[in-house]
N, CA, C and O atoms as CSV, one atom per row, in Angstrom:
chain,resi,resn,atom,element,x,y,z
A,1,UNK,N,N,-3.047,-26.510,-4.004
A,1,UNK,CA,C,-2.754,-25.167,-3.535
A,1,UNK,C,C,-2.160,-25.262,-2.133
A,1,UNK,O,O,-2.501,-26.210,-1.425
A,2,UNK,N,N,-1.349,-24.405,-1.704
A,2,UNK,CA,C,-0.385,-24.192,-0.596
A,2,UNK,C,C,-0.939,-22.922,-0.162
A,2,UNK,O,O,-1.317,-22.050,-0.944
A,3,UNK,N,N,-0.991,-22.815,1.485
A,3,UNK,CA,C,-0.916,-22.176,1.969
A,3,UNK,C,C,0.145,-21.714,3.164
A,3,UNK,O,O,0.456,-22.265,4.219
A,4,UNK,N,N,0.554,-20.508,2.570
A,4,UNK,CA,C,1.979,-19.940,3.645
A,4,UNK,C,C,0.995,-18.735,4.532
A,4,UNK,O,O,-0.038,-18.142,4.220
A,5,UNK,N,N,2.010,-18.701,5.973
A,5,UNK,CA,C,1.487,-17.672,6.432
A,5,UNK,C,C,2.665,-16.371,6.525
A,5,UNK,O,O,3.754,-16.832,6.866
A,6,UNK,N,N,2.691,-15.287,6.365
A,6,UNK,CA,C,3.464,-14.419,6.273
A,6,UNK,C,C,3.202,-13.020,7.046
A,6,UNK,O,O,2.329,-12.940,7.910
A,7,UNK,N,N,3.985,-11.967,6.693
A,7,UNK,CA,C,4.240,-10.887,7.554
A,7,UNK,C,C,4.108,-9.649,6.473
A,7,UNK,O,O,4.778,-9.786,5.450
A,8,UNK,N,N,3.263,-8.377,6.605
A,8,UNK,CA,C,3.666,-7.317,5.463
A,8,UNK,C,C,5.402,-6.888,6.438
A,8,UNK,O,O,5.673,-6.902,7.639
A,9,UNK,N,N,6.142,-6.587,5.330
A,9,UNK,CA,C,7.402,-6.226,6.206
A,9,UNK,C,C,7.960,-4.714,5.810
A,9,UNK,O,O,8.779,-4.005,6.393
A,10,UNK,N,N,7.121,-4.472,4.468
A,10,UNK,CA,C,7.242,-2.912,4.024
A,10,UNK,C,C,6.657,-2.993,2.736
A,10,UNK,O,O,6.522,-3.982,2.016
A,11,UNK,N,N,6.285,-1.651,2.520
A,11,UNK,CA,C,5.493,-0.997,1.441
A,11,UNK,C,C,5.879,-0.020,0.792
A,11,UNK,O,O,6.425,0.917,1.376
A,12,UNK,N,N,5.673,-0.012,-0.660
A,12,UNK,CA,C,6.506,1.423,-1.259
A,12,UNK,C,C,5.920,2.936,-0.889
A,12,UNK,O,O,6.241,4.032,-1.347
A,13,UNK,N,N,4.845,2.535,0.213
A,13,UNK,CA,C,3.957,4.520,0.573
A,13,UNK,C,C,3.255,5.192,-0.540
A,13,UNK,O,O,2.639,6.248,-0.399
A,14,UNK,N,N,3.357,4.612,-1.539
A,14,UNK,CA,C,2.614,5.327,-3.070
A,14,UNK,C,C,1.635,4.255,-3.620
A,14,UNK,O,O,1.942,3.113,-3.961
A,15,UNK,N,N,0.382,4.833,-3.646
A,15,UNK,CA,C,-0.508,4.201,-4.393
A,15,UNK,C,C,-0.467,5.031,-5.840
A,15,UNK,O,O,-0.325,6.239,-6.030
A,16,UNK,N,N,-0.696,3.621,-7.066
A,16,UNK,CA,C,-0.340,4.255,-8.217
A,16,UNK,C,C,-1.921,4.357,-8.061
A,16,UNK,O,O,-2.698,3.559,-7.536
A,17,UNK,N,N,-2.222,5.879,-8.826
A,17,UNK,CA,C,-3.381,6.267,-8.663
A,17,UNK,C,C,-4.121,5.797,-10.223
A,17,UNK,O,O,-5.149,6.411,-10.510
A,18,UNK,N,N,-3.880,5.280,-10.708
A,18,UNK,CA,C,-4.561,4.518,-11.812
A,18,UNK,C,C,-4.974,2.862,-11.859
A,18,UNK,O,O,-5.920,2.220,-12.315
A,19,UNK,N,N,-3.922,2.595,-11.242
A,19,UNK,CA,C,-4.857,1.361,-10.601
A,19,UNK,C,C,-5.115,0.585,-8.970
A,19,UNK,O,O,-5.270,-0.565,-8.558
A,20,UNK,N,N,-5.058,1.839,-8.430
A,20,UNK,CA,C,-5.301,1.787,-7.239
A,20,UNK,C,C,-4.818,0.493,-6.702
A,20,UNK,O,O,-5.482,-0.394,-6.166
A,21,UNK,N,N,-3.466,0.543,-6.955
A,21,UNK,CA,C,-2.646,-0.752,-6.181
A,21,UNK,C,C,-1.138,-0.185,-5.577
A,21,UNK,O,O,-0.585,0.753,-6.150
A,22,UNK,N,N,-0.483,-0.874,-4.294
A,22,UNK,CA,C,0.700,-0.614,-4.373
A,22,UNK,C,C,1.468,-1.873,-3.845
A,22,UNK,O,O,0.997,-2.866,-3.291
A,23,UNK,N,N,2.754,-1.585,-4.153
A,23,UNK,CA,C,3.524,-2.738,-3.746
A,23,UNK,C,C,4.095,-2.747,-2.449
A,23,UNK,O,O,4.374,-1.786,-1.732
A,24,UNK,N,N,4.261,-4.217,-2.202
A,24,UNK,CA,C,3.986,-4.434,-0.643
A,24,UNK,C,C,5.227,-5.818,-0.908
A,24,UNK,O,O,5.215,-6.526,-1.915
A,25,UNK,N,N,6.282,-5.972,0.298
A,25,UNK,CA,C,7.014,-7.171,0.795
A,25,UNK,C,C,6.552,-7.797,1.675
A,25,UNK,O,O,6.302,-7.195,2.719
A,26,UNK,N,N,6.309,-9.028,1.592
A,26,UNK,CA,C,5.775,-10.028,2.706
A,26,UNK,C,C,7.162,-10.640,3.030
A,26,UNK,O,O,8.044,-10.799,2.186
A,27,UNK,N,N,7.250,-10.923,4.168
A,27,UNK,CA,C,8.155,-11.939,4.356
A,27,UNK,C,C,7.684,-13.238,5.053
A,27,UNK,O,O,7.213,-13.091,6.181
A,28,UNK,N,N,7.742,-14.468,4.551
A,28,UNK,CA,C,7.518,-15.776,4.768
A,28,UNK,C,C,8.040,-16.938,4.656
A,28,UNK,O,O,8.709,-16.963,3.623
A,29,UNK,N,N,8.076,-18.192,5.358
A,29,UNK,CA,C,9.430,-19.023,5.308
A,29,UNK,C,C,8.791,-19.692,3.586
A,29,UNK,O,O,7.693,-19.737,3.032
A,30,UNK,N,N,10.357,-20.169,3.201
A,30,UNK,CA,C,10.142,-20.674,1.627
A,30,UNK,C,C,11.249,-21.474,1.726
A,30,UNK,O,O,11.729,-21.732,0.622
A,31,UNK,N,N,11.911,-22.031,2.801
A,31,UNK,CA,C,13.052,-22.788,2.855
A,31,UNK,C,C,12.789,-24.304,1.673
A,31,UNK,O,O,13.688,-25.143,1.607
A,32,UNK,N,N,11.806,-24.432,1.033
A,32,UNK,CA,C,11.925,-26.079,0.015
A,32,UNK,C,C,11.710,-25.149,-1.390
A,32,UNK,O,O,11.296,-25.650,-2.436
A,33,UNK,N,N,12.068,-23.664,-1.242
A,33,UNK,CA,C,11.668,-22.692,-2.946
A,33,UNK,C,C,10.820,-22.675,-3.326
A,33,UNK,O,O,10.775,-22.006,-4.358
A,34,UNK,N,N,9.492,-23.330,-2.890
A,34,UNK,CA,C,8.232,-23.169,-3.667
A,34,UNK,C,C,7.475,-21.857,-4.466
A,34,UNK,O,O,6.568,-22.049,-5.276
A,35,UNK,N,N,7.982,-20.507,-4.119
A,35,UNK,CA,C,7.756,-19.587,-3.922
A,35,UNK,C,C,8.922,-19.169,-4.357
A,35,UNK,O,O,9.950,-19.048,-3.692
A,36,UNK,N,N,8.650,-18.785,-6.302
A,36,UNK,CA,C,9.646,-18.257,-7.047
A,36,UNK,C,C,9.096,-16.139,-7.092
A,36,UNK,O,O,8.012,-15.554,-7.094
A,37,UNK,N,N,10.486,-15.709,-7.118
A,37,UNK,CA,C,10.763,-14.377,-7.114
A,37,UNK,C,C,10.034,-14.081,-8.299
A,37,UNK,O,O,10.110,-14.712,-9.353
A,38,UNK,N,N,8.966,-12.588,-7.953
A,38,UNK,CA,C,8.291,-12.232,-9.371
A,38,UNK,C,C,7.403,-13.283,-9.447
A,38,UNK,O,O,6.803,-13.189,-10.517
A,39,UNK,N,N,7.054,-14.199,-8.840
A,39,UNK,CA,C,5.736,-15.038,-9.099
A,39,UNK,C,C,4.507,-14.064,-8.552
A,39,UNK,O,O,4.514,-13.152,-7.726
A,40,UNK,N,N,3.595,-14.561,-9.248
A,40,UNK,CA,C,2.063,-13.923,-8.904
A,40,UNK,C,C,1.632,-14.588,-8.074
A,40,UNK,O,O,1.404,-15.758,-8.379
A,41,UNK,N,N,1.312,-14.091,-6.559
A,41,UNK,CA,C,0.352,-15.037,-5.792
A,41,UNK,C,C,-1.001,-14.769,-5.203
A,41,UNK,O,O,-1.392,-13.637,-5.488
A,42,UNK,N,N,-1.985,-15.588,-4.338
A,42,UNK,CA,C,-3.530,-14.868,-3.974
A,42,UNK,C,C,-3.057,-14.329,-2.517
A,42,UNK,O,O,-2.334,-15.135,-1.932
A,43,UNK,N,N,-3.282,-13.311,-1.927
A,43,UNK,CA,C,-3.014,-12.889,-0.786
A,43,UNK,C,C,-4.392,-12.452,-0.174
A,43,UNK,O,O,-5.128,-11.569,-0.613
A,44,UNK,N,N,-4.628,-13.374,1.107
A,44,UNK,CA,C,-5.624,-12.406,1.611
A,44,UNK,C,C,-5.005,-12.128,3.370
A,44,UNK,O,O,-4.461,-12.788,4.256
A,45,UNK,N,N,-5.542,-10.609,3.127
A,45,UNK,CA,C,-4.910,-9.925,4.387
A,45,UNK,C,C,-6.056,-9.946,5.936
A,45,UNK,O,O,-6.590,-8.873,6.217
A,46,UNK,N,N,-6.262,-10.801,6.559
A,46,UNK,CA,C,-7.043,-10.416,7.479
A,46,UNK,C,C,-7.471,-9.201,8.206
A,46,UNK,O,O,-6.651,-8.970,9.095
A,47,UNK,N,N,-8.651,-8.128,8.178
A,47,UNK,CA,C,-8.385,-7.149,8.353
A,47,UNK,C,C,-9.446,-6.641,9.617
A,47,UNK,O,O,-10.566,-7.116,9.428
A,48,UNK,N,N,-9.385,-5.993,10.564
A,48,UNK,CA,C,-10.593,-6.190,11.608
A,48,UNK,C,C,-11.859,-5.701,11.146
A,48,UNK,O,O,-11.963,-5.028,10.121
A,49,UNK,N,N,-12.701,-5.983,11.785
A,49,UNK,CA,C,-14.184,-5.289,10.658
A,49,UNK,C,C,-13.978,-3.926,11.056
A,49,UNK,O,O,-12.953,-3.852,11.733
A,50,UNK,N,N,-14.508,-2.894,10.914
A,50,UNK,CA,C,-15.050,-1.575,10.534
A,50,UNK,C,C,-16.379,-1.382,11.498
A,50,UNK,O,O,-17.513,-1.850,11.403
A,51,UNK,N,N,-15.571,-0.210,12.781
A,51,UNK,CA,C,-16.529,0.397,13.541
A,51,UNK,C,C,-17.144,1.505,12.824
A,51,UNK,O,O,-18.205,1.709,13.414
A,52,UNK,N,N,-17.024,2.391,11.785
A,52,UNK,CA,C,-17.428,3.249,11.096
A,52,UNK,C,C,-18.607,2.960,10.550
A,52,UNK,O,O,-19.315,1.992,10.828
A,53,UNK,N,N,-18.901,4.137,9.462
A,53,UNK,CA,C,-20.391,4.027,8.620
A,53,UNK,C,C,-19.351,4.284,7.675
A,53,UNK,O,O,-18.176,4.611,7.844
A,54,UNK,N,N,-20.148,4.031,6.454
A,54,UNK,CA,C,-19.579,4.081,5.121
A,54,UNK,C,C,-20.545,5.329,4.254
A,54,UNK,O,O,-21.760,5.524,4.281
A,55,UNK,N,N,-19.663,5.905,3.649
A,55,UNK,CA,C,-20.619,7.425,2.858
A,55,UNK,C,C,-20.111,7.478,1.839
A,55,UNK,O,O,-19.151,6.726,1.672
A,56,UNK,N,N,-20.451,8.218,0.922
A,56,UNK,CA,C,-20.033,8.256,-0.827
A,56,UNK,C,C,-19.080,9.527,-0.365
A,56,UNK,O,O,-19.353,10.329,0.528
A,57,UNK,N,N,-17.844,9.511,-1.228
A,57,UNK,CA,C,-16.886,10.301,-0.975
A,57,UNK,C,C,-17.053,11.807,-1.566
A,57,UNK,O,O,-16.203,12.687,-1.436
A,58,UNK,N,N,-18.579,11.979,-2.389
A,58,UNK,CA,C,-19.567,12.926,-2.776
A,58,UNK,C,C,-19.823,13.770,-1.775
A,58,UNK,O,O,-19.916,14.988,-1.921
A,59,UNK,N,N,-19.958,13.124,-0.638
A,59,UNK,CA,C,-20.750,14.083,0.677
A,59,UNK,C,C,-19.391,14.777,1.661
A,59,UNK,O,O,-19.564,15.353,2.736
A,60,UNK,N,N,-18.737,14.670,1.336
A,60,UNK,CA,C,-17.304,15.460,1.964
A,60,UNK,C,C,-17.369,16.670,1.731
A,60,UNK,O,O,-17.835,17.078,0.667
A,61,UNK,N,N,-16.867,17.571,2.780
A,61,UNK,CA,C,-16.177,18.839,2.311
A,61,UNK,C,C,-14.631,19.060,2.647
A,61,UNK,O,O,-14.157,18.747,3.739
A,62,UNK,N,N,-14.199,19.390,2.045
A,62,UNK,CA,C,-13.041,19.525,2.961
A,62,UNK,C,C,-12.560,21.565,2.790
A,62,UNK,O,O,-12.699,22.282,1.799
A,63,UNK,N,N,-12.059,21.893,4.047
A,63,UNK,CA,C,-12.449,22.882,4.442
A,63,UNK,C,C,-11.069,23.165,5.130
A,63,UNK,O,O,-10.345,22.266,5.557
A,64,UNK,N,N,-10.726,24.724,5.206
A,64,UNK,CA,C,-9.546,24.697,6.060
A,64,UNK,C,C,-9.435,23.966,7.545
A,64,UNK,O,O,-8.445,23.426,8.040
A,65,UNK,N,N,-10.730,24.116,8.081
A,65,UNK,CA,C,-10.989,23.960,9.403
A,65,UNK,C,C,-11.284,22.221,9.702
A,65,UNK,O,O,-11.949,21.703,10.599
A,66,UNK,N,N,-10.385,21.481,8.394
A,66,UNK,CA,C,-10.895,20.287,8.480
A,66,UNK,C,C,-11.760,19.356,7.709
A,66,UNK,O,O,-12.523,20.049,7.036
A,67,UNK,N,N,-11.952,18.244,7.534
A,67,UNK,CA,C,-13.193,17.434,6.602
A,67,UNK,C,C,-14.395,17.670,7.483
A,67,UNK,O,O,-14.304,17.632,8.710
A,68,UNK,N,N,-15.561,17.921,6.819
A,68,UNK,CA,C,-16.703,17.694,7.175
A,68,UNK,C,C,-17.686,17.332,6.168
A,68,UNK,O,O,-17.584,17.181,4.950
A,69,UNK,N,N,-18.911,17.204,7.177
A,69,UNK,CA,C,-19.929,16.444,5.990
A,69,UNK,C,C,-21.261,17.283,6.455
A,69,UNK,O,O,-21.557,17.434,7.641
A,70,UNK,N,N,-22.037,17.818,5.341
A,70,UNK,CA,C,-23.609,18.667,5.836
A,70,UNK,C,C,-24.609,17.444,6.326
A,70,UNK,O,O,-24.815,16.448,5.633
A,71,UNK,N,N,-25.199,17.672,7.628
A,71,UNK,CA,C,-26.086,17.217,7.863
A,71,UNK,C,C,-27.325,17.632,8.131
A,71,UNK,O,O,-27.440,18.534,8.961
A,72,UNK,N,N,-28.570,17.056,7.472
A,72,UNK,CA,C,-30.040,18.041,7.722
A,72,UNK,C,C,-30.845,17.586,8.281
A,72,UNK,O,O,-31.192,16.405,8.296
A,73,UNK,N,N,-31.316,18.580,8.898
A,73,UNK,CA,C,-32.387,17.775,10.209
A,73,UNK,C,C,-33.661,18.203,9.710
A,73,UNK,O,O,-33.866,18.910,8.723
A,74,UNK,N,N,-34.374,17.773,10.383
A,74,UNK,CA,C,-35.707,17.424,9.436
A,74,UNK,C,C,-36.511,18.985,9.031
A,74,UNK,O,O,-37.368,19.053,8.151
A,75,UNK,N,N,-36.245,19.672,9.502
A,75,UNK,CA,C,-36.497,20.929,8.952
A,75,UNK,C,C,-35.754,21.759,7.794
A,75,UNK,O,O,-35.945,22.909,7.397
A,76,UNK,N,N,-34.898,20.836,7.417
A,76,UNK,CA,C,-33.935,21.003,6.143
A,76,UNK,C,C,-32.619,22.228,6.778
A,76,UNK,O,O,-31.864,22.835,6.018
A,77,UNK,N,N,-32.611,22.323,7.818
A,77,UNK,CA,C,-31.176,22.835,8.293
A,77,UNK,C,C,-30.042,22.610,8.224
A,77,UNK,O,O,-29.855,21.921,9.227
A,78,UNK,N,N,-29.049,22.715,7.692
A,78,UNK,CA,C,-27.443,22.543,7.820
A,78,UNK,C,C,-27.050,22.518,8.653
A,78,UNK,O,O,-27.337,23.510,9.323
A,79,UNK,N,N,-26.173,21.551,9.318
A,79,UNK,CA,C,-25.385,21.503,10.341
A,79,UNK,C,C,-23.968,20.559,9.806
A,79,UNK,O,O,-23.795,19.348,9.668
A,80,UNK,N,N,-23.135,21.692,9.604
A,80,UNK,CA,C,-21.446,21.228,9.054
A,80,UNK,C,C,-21.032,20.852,10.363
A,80,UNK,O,O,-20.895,21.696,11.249
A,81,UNK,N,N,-20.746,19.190,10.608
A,81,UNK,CA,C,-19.572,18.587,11.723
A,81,UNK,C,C,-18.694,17.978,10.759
A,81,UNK,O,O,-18.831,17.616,9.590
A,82,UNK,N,N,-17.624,17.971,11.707
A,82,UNK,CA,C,-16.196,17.397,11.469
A,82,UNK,C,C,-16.247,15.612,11.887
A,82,UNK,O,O,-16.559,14.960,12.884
A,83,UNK,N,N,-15.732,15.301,10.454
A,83,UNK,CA,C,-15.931,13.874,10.853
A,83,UNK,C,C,-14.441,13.438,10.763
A,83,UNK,O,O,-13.567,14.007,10.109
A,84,UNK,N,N,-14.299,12.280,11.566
A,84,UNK,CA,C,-12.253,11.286,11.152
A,84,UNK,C,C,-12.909,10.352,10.018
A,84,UNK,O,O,-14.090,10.015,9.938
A,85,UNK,N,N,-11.772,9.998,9.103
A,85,UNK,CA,C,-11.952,9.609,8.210
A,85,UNK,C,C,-11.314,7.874,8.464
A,85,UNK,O,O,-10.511,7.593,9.354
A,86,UNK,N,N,-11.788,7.043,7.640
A,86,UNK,CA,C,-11.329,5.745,8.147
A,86,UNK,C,C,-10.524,5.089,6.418
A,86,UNK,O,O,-9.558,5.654,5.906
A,87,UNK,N,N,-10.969,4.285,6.024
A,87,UNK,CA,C,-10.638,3.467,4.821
A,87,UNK,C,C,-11.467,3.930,3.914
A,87,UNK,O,O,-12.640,4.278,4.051
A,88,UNK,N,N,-10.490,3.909,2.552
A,88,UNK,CA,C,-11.518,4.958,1.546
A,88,UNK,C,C,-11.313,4.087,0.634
A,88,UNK,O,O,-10.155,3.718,0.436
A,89,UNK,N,N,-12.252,3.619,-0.037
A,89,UNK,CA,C,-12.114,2.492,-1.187
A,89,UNK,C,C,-12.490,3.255,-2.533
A,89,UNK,O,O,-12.807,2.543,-3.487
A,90,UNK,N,N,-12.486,4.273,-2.657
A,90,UNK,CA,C,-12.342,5.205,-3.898
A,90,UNK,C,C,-13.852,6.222,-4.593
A,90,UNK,O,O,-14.004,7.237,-5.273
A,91,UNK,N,N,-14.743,5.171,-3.898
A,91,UNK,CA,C,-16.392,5.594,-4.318
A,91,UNK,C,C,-16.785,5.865,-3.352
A,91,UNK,O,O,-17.575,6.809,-3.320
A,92,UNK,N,N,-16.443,5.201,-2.147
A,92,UNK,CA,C,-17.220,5.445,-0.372
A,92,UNK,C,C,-16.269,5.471,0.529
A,92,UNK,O,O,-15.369,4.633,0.483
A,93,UNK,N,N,-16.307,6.377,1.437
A,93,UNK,CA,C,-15.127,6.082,2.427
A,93,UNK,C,C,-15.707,6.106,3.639
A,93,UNK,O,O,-16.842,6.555,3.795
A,94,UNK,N,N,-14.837,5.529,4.807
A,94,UNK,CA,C,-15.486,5.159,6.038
A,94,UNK,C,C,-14.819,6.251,7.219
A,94,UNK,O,O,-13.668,6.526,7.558
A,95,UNK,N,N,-16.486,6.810,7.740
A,95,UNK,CA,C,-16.355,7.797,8.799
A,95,UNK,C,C,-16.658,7.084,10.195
A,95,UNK,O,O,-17.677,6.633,10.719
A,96,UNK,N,N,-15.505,7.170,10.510
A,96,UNK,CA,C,-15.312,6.769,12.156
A,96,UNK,C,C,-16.052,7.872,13.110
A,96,UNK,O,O,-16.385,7.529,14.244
A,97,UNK,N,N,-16.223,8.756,12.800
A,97,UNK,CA,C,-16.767,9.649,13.606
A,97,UNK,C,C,-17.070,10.703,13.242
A,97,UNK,O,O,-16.305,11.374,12.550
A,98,UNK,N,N,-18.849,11.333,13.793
A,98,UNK,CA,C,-18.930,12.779,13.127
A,98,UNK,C,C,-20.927,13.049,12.706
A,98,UNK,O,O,-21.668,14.025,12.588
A,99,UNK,N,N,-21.134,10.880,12.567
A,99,UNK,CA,C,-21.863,11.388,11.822
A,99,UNK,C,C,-23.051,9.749,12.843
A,99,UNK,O,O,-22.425,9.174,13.733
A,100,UNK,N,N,-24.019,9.422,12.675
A,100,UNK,CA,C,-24.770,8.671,12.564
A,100,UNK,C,C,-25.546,7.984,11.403
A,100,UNK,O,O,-25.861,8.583,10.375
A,101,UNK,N,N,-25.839,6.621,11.664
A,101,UNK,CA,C,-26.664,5.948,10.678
A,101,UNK,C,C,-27.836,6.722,10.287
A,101,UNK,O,O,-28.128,6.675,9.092
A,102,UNK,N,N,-28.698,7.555,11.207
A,102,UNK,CA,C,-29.949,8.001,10.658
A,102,UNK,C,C,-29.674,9.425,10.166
A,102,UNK,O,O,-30.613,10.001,9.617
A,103,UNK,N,N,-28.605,10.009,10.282
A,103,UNK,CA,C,-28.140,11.345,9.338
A,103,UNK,C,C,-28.512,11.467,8.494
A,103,UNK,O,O,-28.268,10.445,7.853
A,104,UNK,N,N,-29.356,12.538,7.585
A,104,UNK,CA,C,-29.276,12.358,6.032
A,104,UNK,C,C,-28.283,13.610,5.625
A,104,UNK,O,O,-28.508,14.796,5.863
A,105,UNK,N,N,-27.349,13.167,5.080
A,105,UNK,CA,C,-26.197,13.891,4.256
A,105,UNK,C,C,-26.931,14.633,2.979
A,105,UNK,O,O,-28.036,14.409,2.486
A,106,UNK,N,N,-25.749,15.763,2.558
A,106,UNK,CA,C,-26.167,16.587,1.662
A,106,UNK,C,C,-24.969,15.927,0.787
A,106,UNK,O,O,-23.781,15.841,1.101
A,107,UNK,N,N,-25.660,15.452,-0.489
A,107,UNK,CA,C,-24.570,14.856,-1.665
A,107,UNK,C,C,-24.452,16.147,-2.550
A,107,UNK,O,O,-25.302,16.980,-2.866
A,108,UNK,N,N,-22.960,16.025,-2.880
A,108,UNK,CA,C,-22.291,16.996,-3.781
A,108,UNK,C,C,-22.521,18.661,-2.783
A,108,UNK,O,O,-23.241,19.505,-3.316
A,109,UNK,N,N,-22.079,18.893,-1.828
A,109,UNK,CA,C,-22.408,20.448,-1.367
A,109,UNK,C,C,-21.791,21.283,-1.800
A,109,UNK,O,O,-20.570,21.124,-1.761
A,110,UNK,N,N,-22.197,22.225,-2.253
A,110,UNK,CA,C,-21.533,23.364,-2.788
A,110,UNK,C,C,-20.176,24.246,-1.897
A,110,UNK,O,O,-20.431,24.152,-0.697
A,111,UNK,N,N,-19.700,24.535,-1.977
A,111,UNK,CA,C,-18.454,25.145,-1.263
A,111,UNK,C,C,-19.002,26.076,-0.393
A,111,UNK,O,O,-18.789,26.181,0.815
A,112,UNK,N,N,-19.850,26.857,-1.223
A,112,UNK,CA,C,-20.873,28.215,-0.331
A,112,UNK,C,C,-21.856,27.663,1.264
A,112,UNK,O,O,-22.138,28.359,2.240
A,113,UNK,N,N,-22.149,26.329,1.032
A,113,UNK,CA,C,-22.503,26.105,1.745
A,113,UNK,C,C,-22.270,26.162,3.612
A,113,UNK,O,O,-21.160,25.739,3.936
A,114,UNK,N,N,-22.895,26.482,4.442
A,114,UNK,CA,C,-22.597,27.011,5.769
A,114,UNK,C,C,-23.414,26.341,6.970
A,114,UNK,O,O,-24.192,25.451,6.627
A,115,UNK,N,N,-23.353,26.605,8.145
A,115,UNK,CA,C,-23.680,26.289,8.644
A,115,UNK,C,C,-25.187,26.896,9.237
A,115,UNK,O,O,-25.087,28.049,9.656
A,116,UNK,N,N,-26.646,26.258,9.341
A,116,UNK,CA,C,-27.416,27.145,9.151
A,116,UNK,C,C,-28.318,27.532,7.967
A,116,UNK,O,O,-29.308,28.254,8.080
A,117,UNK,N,N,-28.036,27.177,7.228
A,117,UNK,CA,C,-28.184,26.660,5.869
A,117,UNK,C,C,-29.815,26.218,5.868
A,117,UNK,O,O,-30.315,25.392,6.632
A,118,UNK,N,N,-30.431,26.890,4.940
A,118,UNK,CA,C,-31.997,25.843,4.978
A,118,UNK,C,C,-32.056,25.293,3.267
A,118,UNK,O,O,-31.902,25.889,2.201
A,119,UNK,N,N,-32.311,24.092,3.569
A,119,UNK,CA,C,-32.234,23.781,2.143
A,119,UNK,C,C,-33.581,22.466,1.665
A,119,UNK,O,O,-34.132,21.651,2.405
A,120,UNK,N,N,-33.729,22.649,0.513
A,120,UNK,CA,C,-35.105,21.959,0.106
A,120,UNK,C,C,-34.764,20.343,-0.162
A,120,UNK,O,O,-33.963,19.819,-0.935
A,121,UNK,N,N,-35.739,19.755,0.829
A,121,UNK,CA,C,-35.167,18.104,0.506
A,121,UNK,C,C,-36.019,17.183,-0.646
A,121,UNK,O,O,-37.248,17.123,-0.684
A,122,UNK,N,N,-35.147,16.517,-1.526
A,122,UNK,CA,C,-35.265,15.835,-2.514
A,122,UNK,C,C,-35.861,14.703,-2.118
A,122,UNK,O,O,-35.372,13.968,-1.260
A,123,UNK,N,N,-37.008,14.471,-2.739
A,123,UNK,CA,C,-38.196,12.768,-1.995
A,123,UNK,C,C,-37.532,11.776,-2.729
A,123,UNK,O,O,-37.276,11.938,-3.922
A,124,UNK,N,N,-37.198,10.643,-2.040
A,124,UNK,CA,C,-36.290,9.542,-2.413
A,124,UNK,C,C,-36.858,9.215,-4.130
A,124,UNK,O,O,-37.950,9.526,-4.605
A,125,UNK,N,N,-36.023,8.689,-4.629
A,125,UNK,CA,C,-36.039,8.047,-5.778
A,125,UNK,C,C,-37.507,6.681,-5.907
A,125,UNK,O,O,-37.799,5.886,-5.014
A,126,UNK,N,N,-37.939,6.757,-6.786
A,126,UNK,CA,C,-39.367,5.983,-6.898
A,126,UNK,C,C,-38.795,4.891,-7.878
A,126,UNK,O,O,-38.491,5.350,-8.979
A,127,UNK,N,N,-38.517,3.105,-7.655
A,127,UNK,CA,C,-38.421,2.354,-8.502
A,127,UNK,C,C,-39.257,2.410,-9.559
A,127,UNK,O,O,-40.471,2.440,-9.356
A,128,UNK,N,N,-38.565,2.439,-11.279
A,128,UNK,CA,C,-39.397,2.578,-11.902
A,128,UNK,C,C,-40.879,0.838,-12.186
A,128,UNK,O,O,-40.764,-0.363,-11.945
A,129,UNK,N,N,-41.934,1.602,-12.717
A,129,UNK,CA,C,-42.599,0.493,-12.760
A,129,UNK,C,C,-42.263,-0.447,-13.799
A,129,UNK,O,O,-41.613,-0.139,-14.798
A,130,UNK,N,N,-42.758,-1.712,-13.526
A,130,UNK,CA,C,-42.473,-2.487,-14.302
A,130,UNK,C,C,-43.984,-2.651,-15.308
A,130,UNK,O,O,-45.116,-2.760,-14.836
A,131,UNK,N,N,-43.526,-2.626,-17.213
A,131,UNK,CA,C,-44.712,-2.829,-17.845
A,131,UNK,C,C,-44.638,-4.260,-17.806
A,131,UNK,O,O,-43.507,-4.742,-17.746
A,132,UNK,N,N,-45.903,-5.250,-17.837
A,132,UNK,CA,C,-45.934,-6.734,-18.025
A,132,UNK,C,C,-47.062,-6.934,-19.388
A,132,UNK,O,O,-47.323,-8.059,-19.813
């Protein structure tokens, strides 16, 4: 196996939304041809880590006034902030800002939902037991 190092040099701007891929030109030296046109190759893109938190793309609202996400404080209150959105990998996407690690988010919120809001909190999920 060979390793080249290369450049993205342009992208077609459209992700095909069915398989969440798009096409991309690298440009890289190939002056001995090793590297036939239409060949399949492994590309990995170095990418910086991720100052964000990561959330299920469930807990979004999006709203004229912007994306936001419900957050409840321990008295089961609503509080709608505006979060920036970072890299969205299709199931979870990453909020750069808006929200904290110890937040507990409201999954799936209803549209009606507001700010102020008192709402009844759900006791975490119980692993089921195991029979032996």
């Amino acid at each position: 196996m060979r390793t080249f190092k290369g450049e993205v040099t342009r992208t077609s701007a459209s992700i095909d939304t069915a398989t969440r891929t798009m096409q991309a030109e690298v440009s890289l030296p190939n002056k001995d041809g090793a590297l036939l046109p239409g060949a399949y190759v492994t590309v990995n893109l170095p990418l910086p880590a991720s100052q964000g938190l990561t959330v299920p793309i469930n807990a979004l609202l999006f709203r004229a006034e912007g994306t936001r996400v419900a957050v409840v404080d321990a008295g089961g209150k609503v509080s709608l902030r505006p979060v920036a959105l970072g890299r969205d990998d299709g199931q979870a996407i990453e909020v750069l800002s808006g929200v904290q690690a110890s937040d507990r988010l409201v999954l799936n919120p209803p549209d009606a939902l507001n700010d102020g809001d008192v709402v009844a909190l759900q006791p975490p999920a119980q692993p089921a037991a195991r029979k032996e």
